[in-house]
N, CA, C and O of each residue as an XYZ file, in Angstrom:
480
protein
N       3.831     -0.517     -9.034
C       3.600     -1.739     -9.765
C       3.112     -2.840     -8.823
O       2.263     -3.552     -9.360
N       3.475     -3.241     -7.315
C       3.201     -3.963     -6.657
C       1.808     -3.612     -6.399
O       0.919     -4.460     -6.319
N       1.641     -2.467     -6.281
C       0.008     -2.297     -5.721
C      -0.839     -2.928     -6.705
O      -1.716     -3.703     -6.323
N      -0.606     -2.585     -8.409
C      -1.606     -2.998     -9.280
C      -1.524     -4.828     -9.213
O      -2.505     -5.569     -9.283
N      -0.443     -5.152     -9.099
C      -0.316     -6.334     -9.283
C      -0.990     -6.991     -8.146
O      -1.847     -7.829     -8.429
N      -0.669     -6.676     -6.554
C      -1.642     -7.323     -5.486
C      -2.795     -6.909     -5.936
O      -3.616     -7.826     -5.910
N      -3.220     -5.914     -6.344
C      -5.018     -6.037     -6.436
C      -5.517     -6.489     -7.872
O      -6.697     -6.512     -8.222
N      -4.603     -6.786     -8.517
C      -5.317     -7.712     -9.560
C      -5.499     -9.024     -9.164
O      -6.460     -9.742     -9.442
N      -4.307     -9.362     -8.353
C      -4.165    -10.747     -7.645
C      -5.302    -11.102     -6.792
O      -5.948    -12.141     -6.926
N      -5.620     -9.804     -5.523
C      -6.652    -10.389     -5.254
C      -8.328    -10.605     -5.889
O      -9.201    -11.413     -5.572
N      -8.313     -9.934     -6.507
C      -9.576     -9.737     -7.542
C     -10.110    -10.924     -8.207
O     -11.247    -11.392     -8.148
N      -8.607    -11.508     -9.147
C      -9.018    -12.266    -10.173
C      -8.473    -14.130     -9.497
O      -8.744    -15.257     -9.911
N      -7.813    -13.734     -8.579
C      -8.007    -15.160     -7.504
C      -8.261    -14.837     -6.428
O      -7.568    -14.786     -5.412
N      -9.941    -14.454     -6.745
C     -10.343    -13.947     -5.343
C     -10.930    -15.449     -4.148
O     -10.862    -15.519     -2.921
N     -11.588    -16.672     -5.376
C     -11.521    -17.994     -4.395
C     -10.222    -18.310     -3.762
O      -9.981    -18.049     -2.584
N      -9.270    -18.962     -4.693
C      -7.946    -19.632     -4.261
C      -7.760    -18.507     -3.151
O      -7.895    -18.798     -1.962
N      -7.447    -17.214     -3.564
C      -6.920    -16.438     -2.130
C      -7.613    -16.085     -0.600
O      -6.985    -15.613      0.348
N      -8.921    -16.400     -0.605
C      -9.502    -16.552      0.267
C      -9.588    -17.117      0.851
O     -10.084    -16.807      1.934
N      -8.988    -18.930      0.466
C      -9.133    -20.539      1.255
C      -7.648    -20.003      1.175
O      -7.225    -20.557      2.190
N      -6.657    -19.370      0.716
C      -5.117    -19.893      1.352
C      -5.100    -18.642      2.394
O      -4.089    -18.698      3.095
N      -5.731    -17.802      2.620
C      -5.484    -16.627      3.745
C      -6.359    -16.532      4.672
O      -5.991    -16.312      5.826
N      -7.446    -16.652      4.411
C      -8.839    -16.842      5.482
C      -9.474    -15.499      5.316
O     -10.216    -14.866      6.067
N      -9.105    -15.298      4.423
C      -9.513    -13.763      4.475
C     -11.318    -13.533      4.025
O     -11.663    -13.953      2.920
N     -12.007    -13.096      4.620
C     -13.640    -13.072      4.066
C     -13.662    -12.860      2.469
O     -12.946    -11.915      2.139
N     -14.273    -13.471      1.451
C     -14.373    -13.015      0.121
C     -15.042    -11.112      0.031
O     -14.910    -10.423     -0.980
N     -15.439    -10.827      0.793
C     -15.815     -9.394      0.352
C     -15.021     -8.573      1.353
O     -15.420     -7.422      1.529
N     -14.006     -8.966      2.006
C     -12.951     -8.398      2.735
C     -11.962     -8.068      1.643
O     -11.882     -6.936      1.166
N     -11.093     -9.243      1.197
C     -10.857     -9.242      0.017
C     -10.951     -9.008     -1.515
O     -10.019     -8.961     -2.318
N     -11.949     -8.907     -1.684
C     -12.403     -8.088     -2.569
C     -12.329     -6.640     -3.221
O     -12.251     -6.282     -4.397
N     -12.386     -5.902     -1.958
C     -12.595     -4.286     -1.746
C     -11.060     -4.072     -1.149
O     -10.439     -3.009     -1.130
N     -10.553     -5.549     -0.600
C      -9.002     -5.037     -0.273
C      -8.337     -4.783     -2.062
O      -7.586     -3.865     -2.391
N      -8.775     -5.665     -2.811
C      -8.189     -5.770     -4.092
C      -8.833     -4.402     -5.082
O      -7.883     -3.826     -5.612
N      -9.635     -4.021     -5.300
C     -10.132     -2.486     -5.477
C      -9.900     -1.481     -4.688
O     -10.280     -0.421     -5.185
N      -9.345     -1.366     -3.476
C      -8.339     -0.222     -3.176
C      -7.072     -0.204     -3.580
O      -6.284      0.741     -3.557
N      -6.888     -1.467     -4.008
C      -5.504     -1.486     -4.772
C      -4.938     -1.169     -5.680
O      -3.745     -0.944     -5.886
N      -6.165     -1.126     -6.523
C      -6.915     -0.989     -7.796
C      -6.619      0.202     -7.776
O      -5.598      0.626     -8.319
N      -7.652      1.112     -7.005
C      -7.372      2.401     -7.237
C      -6.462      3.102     -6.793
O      -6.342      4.242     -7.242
N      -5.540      2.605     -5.758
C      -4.323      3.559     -5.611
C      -3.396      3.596     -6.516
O      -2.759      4.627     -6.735
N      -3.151      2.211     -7.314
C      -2.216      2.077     -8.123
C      -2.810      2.927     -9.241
O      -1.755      3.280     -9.770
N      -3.576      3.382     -9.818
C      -4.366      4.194    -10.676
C      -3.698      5.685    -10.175
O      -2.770      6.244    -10.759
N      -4.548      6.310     -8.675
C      -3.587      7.266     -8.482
C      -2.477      7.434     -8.245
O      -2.097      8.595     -8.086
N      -1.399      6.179     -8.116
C      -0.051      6.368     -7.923
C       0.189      6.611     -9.604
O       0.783      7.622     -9.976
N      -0.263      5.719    -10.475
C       0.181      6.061    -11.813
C       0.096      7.551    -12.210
O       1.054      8.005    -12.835
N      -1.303      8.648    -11.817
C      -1.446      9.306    -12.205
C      -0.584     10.580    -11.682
O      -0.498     11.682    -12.224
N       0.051     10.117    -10.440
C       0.888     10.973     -9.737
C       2.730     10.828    -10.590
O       3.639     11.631    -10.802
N       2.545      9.563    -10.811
C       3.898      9.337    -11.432
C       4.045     10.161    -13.543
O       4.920     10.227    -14.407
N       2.515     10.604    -13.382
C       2.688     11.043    -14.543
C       2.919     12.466    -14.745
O       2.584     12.988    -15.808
N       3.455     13.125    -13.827
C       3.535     14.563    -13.515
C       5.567     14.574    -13.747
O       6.118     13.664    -13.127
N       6.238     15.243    -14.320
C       7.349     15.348    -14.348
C       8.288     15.285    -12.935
O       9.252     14.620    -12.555
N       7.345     16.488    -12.321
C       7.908     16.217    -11.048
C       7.009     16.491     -9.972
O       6.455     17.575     -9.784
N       6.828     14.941     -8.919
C       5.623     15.145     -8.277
C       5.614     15.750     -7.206
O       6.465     15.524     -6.345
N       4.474     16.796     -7.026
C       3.873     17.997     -6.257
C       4.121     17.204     -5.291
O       3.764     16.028     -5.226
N       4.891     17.947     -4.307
C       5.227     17.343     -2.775
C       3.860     17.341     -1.897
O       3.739     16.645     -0.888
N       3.022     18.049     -2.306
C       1.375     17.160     -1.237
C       1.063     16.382     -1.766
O       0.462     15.640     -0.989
N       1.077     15.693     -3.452
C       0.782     14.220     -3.588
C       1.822     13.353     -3.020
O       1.472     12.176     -2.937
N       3.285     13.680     -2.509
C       3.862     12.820     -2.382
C       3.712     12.551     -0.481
O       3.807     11.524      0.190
N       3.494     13.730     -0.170
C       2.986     13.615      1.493
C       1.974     12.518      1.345
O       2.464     11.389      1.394
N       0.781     12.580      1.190
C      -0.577     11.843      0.910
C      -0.311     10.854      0.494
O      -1.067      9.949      0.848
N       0.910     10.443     -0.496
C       0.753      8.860     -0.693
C       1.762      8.252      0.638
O       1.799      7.068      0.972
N       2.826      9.765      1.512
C       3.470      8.703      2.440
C       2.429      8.361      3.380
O       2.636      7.388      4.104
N       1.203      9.079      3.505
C       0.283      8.702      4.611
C      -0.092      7.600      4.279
O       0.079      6.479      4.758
N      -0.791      8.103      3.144
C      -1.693      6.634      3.032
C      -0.703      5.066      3.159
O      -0.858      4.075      3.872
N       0.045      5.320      2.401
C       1.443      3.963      2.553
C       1.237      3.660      4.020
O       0.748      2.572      4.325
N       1.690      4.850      5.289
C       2.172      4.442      6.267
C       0.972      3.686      6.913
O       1.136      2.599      7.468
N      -0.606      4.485      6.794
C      -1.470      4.082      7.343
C      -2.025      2.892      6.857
O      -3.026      2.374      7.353
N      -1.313      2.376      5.759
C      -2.055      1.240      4.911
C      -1.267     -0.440      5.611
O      -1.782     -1.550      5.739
N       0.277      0.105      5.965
C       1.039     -0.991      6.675
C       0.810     -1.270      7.925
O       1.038     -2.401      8.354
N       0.146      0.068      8.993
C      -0.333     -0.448     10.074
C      -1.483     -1.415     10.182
O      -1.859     -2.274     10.980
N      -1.835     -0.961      9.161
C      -4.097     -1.506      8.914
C      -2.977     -2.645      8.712
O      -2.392     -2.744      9.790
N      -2.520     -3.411      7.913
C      -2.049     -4.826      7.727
C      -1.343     -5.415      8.535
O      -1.193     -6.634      8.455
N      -0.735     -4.649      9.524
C       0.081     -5.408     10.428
C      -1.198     -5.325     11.745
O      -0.972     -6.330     12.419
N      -1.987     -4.835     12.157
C      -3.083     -4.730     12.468
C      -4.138     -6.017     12.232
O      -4.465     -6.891     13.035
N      -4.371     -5.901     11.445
C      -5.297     -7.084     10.937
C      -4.769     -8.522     11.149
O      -5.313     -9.466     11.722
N      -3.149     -8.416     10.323
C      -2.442     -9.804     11.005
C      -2.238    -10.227     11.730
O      -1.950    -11.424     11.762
N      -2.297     -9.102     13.180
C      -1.998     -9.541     14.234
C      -2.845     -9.723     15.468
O      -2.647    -10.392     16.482
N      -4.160     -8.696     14.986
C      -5.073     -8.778     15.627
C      -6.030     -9.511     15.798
O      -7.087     -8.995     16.161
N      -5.965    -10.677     15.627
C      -7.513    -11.330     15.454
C      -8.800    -10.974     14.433
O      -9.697    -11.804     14.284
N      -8.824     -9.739     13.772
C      -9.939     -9.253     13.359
C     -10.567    -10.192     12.845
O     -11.643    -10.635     13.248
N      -9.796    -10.651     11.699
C      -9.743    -11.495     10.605
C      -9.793    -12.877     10.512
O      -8.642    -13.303     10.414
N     -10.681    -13.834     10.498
C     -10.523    -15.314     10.549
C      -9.193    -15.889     10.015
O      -9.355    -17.096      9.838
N      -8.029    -15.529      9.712
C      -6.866    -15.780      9.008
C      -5.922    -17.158      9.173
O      -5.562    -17.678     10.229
N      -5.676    -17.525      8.000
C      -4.604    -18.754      8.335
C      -3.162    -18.191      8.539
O      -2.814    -17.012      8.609
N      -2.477    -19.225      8.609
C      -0.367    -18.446      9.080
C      -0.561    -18.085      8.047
O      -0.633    -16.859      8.126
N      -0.744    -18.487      6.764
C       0.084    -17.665      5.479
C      -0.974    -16.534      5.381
O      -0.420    -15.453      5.178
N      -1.809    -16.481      5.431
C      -3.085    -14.585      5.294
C      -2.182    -13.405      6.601
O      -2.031    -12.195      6.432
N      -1.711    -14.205      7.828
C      -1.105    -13.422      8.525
C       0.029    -13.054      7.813
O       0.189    -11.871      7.511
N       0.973    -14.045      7.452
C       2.079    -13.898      6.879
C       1.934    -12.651      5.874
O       2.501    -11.561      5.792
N       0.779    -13.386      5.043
C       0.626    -12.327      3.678
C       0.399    -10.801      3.882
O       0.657     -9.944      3.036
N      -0.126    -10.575      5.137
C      -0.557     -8.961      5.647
C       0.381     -8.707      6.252
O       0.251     -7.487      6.349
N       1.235     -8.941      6.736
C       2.761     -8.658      7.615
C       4.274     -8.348      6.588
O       5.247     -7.622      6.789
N       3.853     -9.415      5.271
C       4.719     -8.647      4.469
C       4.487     -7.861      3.674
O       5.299     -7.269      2.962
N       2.891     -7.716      3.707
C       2.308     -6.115      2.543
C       2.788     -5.087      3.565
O       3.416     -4.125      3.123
N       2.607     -5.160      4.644
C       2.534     -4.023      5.846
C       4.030     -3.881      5.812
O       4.328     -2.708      5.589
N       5.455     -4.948      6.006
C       6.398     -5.034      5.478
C       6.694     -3.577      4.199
O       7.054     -2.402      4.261
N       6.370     -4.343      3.365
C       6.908     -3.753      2.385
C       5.933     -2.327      1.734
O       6.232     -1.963      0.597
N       5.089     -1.759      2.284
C       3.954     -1.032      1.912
C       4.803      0.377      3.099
O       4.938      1.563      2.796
N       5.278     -0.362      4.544
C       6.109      0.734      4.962
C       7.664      0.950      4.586
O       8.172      2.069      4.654
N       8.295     -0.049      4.237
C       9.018      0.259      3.205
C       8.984      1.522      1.981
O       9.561      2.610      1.966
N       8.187      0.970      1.123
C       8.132      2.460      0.357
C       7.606      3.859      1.368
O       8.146      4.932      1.098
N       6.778      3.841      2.280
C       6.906      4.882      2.993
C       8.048      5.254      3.397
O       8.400      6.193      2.683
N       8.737      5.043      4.086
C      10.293      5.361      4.454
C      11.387      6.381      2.993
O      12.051      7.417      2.971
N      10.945      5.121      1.833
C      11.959      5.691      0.768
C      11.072      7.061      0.257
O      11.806      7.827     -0.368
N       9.926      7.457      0.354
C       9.404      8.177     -0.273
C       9.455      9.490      0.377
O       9.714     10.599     -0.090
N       9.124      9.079      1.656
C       9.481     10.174      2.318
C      10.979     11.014      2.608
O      11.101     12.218      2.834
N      11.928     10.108      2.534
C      13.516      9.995      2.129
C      13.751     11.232      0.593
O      14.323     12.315      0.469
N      12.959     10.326     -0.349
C      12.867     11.017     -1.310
C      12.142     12.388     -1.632
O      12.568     13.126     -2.521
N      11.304     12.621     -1.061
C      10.632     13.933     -0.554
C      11.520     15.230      0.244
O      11.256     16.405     -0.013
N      12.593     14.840      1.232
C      13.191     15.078      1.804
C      13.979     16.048      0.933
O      13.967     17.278      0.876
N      14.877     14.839      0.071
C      15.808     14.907     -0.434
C      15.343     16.150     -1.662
O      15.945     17.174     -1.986
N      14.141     15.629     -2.124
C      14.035     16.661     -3.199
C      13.975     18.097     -2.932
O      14.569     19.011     -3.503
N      12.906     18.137     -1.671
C      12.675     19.565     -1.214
C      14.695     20.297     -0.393
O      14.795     21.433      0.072
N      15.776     19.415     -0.447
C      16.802     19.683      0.233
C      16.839     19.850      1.589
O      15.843     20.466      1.967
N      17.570     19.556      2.459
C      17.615     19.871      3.473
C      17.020     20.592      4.439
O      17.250     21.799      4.362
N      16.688     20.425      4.863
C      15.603     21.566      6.002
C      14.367     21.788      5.135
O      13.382     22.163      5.771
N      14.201     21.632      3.771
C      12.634     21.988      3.086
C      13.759     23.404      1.838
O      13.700     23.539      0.616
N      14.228     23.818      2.400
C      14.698     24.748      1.818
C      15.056     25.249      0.470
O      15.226     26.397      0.062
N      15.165     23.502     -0.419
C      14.994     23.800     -2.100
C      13.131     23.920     -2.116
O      12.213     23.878     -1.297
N      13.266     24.044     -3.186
C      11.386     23.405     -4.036
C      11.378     22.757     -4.858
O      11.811     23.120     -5.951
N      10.934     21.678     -4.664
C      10.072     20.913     -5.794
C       8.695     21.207     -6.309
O       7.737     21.649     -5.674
N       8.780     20.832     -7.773
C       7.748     21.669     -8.104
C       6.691     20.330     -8.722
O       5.571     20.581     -9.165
């Protein structure tokens, strides 16, 4: 739900969010349509009874690799950014590895100990 909601956010206040973060308008933009579409494939993954443990690997990647790119960007200079655009990429990266952690937790847990149940 957070994903659809940040990339609607950035999309449809793509001015206002660009003068409060510094973020380039077509940086932002395409940040808000990957958002777009993960939350699309997270929905479509959440629509499976019980989700196939390589979609759930693949979304811990992408999660994990998605919080570095933001803590990355916030911290790196890339980005013309104000404190709050840093701020704002430090707590997506925050909370984006967050659900990596629980998912993978939950992956864990489903497959049992050592891998040794199956999830199907």
């Amino acid at each position: 739900m957070s994903t659809a909601v940040t990339g609607v956010l950035l999309v449809a206040a793509l001015v206002p969010l660009t003068t409060l973060t510094g973020m380039p308008g077509p940086f932002a933009a395409a940040f808000g349509v990957f958002q777009l579409c993960g939350a699309a494939g997270l929905l479509w993954i959440a629509r499976h009874p019980v989700p196939r443990p390589p979609l759930v690997r693949a979304v811990v990647a992408v999660n994990a690799a998605s919080a570095v790119a933001c803590a990355v960007l916030a911290l790196g200079g890339v980005l013309p950014l104000t404190a709050f655009g840093a701020v704002f990429l430090l707590c997506g990266a925050l909370i984006v590895g967050v659900y990596a952690v629980l998912e993978w937790a939950g992956l864990r847990r489903a497959l049992g100990v050592g891998g040794a149940g199956r999830a199907r």
